[in-house]
C-alpha positions, 0 to 999 in steps of 0.5 A: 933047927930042930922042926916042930910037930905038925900038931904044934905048928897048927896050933901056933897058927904058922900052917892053917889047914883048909877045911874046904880043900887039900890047901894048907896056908903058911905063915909067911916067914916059915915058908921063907925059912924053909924054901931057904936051902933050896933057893940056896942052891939056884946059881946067882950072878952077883954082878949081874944081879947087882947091876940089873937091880941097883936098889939092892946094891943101895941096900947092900952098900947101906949095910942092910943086905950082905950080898946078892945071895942074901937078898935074893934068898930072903926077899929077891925070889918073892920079888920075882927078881931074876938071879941070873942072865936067862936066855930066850928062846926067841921063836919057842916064846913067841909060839907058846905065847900068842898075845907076846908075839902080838904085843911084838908085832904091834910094837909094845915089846922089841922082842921076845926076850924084852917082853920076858924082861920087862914082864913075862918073868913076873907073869910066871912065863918061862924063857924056853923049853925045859926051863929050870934054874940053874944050880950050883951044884 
């Protein structure tokens, strides 16, 4: 796929710069397309995935995704879906994260690696320091 002008993508509204700001907004399904060889490269589990996310097994079973990977670069990463089993590091989360360790303490969550889970994850916390997906290259 051959990329168009700068020009030519603000006058076809897919990039609209703000007159405010240093911001440009994105039409949605380029920022897709273009995220794709870099989502790409991050390691998914395919059993793992499927397993932790069985409407996507649904899904892939009924003929709409072909795989994990598909779904996981097309939609799962906007989704905030996890491609892979993560590791917490139980004592570094709780310590950069206070309002966690006292929503464990209080009973909310069982441990660190439940509340990124069931929440952190989505909330954009990361389960250790350091934290990058892993690749397969």
């Amino acid at each position: 796929m051959l990329a168009a002008s700068f020009a030519t993508l603000i006058n076809q509204k897919v990039l609209v710069p703000s007159t405010r700001t240093q911001y440009v907004a994105v039409d949605r399904s380029h920022l897709i397309d273009i995220l794709k060889p870099t989502l790409r490269r991050i390691r998914i589990d395919p059993d793992w995935y499927l397993s932790n996310n069985p409407d996507i097994a649904e899904a892939i079973e009924s003929g709409i995704f072909c795989s994990a990977e598909e779904h996981y670069v097309t939609c799962g990463y906007y989704e905030h879906r996890i491609p892979y089993k993560i590791s917490v590091d139980e004592k570094w989360y709780l310590t950069q994260y206070p309002d966690v360790k006292e929503a464990v303490e209080q009973g909310h969550f069982s441990s660190a690696t439940d509340h990124f889970y069931v929440a952190g994850f989505q909330e954009g916390r990361i389960p250790h320091a350091g934290f990058s997906f892993q690749s397969i290259d």
